[in-house]
C-alpha positions, 0 to 999 in steps of 0.5 A, spaced: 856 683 613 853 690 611 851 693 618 845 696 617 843 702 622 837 702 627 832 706 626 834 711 632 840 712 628 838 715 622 832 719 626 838 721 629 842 723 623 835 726 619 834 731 625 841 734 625 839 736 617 843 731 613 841 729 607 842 721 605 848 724 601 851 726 607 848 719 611 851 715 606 858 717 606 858 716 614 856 708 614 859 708 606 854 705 602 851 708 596 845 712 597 840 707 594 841 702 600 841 709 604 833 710 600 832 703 602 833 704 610 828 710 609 823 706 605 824 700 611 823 705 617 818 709 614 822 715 615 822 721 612 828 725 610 828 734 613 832 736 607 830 738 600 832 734 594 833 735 587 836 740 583 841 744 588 842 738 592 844 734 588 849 738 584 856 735 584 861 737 588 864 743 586 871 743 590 877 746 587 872 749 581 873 756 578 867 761 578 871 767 575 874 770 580 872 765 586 876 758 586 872 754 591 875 751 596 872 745 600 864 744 601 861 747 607 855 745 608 848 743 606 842 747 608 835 747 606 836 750 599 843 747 597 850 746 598 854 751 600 862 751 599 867 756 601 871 759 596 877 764 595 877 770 591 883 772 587 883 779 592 885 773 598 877 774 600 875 767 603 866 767 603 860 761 603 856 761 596 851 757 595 853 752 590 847 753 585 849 761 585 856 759 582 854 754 577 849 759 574 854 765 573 850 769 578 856 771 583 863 771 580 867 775 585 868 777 592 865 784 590 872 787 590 871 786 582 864 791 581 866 798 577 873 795 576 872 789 570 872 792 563 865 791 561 864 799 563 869 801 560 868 797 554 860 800 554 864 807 555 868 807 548 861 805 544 858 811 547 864 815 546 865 812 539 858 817 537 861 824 538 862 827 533 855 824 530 850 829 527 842 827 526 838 832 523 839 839 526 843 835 532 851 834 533 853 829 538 859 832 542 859 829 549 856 823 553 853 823 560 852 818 564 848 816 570 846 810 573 850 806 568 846 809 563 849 813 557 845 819 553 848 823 548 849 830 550 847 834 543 849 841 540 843 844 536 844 848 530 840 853 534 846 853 538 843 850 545 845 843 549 840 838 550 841 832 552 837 826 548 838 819 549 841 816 542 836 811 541 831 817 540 837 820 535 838 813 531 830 812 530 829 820 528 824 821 533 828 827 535 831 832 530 832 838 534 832 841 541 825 843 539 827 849 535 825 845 529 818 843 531 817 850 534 819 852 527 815 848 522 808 850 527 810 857 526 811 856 519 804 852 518 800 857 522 803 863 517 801 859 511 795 856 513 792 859 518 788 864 515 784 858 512 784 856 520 782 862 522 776 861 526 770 867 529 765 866 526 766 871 519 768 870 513 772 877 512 774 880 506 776 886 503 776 888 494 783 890 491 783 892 484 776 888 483 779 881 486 777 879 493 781 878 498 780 874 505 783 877 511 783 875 518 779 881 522 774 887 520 779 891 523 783 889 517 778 891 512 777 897 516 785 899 515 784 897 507 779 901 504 782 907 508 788 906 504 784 904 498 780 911 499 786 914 500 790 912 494 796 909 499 799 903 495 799 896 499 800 889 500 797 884 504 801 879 508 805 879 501 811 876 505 812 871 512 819 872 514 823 868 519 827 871 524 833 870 528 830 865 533 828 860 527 820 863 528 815 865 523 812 872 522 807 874 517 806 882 519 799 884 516 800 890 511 806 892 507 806 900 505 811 900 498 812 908 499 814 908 506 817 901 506 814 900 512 810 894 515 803 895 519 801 890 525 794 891 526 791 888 533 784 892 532 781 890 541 785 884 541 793 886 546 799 883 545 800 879 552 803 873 547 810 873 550 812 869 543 808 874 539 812 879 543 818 877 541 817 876 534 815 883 533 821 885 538 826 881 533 823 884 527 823 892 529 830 892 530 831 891 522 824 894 519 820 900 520 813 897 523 808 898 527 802 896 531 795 898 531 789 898 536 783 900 535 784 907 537 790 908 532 785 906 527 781 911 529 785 917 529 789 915 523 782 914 519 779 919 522 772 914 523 765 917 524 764 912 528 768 911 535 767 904 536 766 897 532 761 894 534 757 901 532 760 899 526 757 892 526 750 894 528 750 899 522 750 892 518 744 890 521 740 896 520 742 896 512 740 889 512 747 886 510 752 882 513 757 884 516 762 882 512 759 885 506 757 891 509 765 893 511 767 890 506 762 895 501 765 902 505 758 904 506 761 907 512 766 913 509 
């Protein structure tokens, strides 16, 4: 005859945290007459069910490094095991985190598994390279992650993330951006040129748009004085890959004129570009004063020169650019 447990035993039995997984084994039954005998006595058993507790026992399966060894216990997320790794480590895992991959060693195997050796071969397999003005020549990583070390056809070193190179949102080390800014502020920028003015001077009947009426100043005196010129006839591109476009070119003399008028010199990119043009052309730089000495003005300051246009009933454009002051 089936022995049937009081209801004190199996109160005894839930209380010390046993599943009626566990219950059954003890009074070897099956656990649905264990669920009968809690349905009869109205008891409620302490131990989650479902999911992780209902896994299967996993004793003597393999998990990666880890072969499980025998079953533990069971707590209130599941059933634990003890398992052997292949170092000779003995620890408790969760079954549920050995069914699901999550663990597959004793720890002994992280950074000595081949999975980063086989990501460092894809990264190394780049080097060599070339992605607009950039050529990959090394990689560097850091916290598992890989970036391509690039040399630049300009000659430095940056680092960039390949992902960036591949797509061709980057191209150079910046060299090639600073480039095209300076190329269109050479070629458009007097048609941007914003103060308000609309400066101009006329050569050979033909009017010509300049950027300043220092500029127009410095051409009718050329003109006056029959010195052959040209005005921003070239834009050069200099040895750290900028653009300059210097204001005048004087064919005799083959020398090239800056003028600056009131404004200095205090752009550090604006000085270096004149630098790097000075060591392979004759140039100079006008300011104001140097344009009055060399043109030997009647009037020693501009702004003379501007009031005298409001006394003609001129514009101020058309008042320089019509040499009424010479």
């Amino acid at each position: 005859m089936l022995y049937i447990p009081t209801k004190e035993e199996l109160q005894k039995y839930i209380d010390s945290g046993k599943s009626q997984y566990e219950i059954k084994d003890i009074f070897k039954v099956s656990q649905s007459a264990v669920s009968n005998w809690y349905k009869k006595y109205n008891l409620k058993s302490k131990v989650k069910t479902g999911g992780a507790f209902n896994v299967k026992d996993l004793t003597g399966k393999i998990f990666g490094n880890l072969t499980v060894l025998s079953y533990y216990n069971t707590d209130s997320h599941g059933k634990n095991y003890l398992c052997r790794c292949k170092c000779g480590n003995e620890k408790i895992y969760r079954g549920s985190t050995l069914t699901s991959g999550a663990v597959i060693g004793c720890g002994c195997y992280v950074g000595k598994s081949n999975v980063g050796l086989t990501h460092d071969e894809e990264a190394m397999s780049h080097i060599g390279e070339k992605y607009g003005k950039l050529i990959i020549i090394d990689i560097s990583k850091t916290n598992h992650q890989y970036n391509m070390v690039c040399k630049c056809e300009c000659g430095n070193i940056k680092t960039i993330k390949l992902y960036d190179l591949s797509c061709g949102k980057t191209v150079s080390c910046g060299c090639y951006q600073k480039e095209q800014a300076s190329k269109t502020g050479s070629t458009i920028g007097l048609n941007n040129y914003k103060n308000g003015y609309h400066w101009y001077f006329i050569q050979n009947n033909e009017r010509v748009s300049c950027r300043s009426g220092y500029e127009v100043i410095y051409a009718n005196y050329l003109m006056q004085n029959n010195i052959k010129f040209k005005y921003e006839p070239k834009c050069f591109v200099l040895a750290n890959k900028r653009r300059y476009t210097p204001d005048f070119y004087l064919t005799d003399t083959d020398e090239w004129i800056e003028i600056k008028g009131t404004f200095k010199v205090n752009n550090s990119r604006q000085k270096g570009n004149i630098k790097i043009f000075k060591q392979t052309h004759k140039h100079k730089i006008l300011f104001w004063e140097d344009i009055v000495s060399e043109c030997n003005l009647r009037y020693k300051t501009y702004n003379t020169f501007l009031n005298h246009a409001d006394i003609e009933n001129m514009s101020k454009e058309d008042y320089l650019a019509k040499q009424c002051y010479f």
